[in-house]
N, C-alpha and C positions, 0 to 999 in steps of 0.2 A: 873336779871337786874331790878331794882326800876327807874320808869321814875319820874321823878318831874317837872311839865309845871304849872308855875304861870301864872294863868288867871284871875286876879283880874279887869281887867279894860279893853276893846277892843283896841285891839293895830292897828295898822296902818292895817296889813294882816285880821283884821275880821272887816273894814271899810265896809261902802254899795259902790258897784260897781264906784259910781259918786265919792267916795273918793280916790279911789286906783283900778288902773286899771289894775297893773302888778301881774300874779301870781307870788309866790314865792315858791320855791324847797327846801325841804330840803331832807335830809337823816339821818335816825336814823339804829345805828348801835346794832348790838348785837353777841354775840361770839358765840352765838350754834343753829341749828334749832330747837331745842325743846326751845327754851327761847323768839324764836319769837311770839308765842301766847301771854306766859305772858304778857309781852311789849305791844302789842296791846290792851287788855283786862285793862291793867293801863292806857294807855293813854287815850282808850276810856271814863273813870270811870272818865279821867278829862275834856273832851272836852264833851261829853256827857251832863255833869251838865247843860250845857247852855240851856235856853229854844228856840224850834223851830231849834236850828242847824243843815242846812242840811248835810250829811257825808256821803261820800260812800266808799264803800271797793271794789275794785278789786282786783279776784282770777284768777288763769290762768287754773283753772280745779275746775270740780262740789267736788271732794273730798274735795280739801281747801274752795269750798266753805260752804262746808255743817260741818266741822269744825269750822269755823268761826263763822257759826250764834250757833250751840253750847255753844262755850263758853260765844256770848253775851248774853244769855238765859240769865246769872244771872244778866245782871243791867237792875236794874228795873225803872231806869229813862229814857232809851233809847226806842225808835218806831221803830224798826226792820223788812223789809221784803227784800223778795232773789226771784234775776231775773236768771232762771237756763234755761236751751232749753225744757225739758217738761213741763215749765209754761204754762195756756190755755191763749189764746188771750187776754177775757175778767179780767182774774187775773192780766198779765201784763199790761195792761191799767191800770187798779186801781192802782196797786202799783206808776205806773208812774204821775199819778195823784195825790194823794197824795201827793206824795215828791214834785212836784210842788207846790200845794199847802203849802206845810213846807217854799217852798224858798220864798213864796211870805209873810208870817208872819214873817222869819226871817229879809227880810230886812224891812217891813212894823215894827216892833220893833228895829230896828236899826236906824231907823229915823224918829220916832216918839218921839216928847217931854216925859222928865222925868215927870209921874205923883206921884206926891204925893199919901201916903199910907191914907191919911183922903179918897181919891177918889174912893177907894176901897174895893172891900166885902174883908169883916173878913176874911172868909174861901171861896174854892172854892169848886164845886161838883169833883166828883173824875173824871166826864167827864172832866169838864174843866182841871184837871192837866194832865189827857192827851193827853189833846189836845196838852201842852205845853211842852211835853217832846221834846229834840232832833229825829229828823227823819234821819234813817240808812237805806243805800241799799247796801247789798253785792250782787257784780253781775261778772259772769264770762265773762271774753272778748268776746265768740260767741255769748253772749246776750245784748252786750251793746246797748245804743240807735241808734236806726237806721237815722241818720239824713238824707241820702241819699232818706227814704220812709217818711220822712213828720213827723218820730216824733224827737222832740225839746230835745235837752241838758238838762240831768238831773240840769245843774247850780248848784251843792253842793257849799258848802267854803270851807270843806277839803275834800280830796281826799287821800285815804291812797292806795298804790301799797303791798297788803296785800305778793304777789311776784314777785320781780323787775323785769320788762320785758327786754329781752336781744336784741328787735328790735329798732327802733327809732320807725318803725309804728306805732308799736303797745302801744307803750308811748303816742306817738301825738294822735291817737286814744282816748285814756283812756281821754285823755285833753278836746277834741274838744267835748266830749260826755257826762264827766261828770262835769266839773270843772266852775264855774264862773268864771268870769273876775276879778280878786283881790281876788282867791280864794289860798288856800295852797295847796301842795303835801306835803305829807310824806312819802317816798321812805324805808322799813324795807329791810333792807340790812344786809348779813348774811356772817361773815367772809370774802373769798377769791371772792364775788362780790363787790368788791371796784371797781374790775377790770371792772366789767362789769358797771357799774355805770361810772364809768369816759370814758369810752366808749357813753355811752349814753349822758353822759353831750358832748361832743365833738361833735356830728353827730347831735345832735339837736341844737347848739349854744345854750344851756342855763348853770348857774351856779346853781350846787345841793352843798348846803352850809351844815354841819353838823348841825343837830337840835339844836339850843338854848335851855337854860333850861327855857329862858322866852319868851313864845311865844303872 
């Protein structure tokens, strides 16, 4: 399956928080479990390009998690790390800091004046590009943020359900932990869980609308 998502311009869903306060759901579908990787690895390749874009992935097991960050090895414009249960204390604070700090440049670039390119060095150091790449967290559900013990919502803008949860918890969870306010889901949905997805849409009162191709 070939994803194609036109991102030429920030559309209402990658506004800063004060712009748009509703997330919105979708659901991208695909016909086989093997073709759900693909799918993810193209979409990333287009959401990715953005500089500073917070993103995270939820797996429902360390194996899908430890797939996942695999295949994102290969884009090289993406800042990748993975929250798993033998992470040490001191690493998952980092990682979680960091992505902090990603949200706080992406919307600090999202509302900041267009500057012209006279204002600007030629080139940059290769630190500074990447500082500017997209910041990724795949993280599995028994590691999500603890908000309950004092640490704070990842706040991404997208939020990819790398495998549809069959609880409402554990959905609302993934939300309250990793998602900003006027942030996306993309829900990969695989054949015969339509079922379970319209179940989910139902028991959370929300609508999961199928993915546009211009997002």
């Amino acid at each position: 399956m070939i994803v194609t998502v036109v991102m030429e311009a920030p559309s209402p869903a990658f506004q800063s928080p004060s712009r748009s306060s509703q997330q919105l759901h979708f659901y991208l579908a695909v016909d086989r479990p093997q073709f759900k990787m693909e799918t993810v690895v193209e979409l990333l390749g287009v959401l990715g390009r953005r500089p500073w874009l917070p993103i995270v992935v939820c797996c429902s097991s360390r194996d899908e998690l430890d797939a996942v960050c695999s295949s994102l090895s290969t884009l090289p414009f993406i800042s990748f790390a993975a929250l798993y249960s033998d992470l040490g204390e001191r690493e998952r604070a980092s990682v979680l800091e960091k992505f902090r700090q990603a949200t706080i440049n992406w919307n600090q670039h999202l509302n900041s004046a267009i500057v012209g390119e006279e204002g600007l060095e030629e080139s940059e150091t290769r630190e500074e590009e990447d500082e500017k790449k997209s910041h990724l967290v795949v993280v599995t559900d028994v590691c999500l943020p603890m908000l309950s013990s004092g640490e704070s919502s990842l706040s991404s803008r997208v939020l990819i359900n790398y495998e549809l949860p069959t609880k409402k918890e554990t959905y609302t969870r993934r939300l309250t932990s990793c998602l900003a306010s006027g942030g996306i889901v993309i829900n990969m949905v695989v054949g015969g869980e339509v079922t379970t997805l319209r179940s989910l849409e139902e028991s959370s009162g929300i609508i999961i609308a199928e993915m546009p191709i211009n997002v």
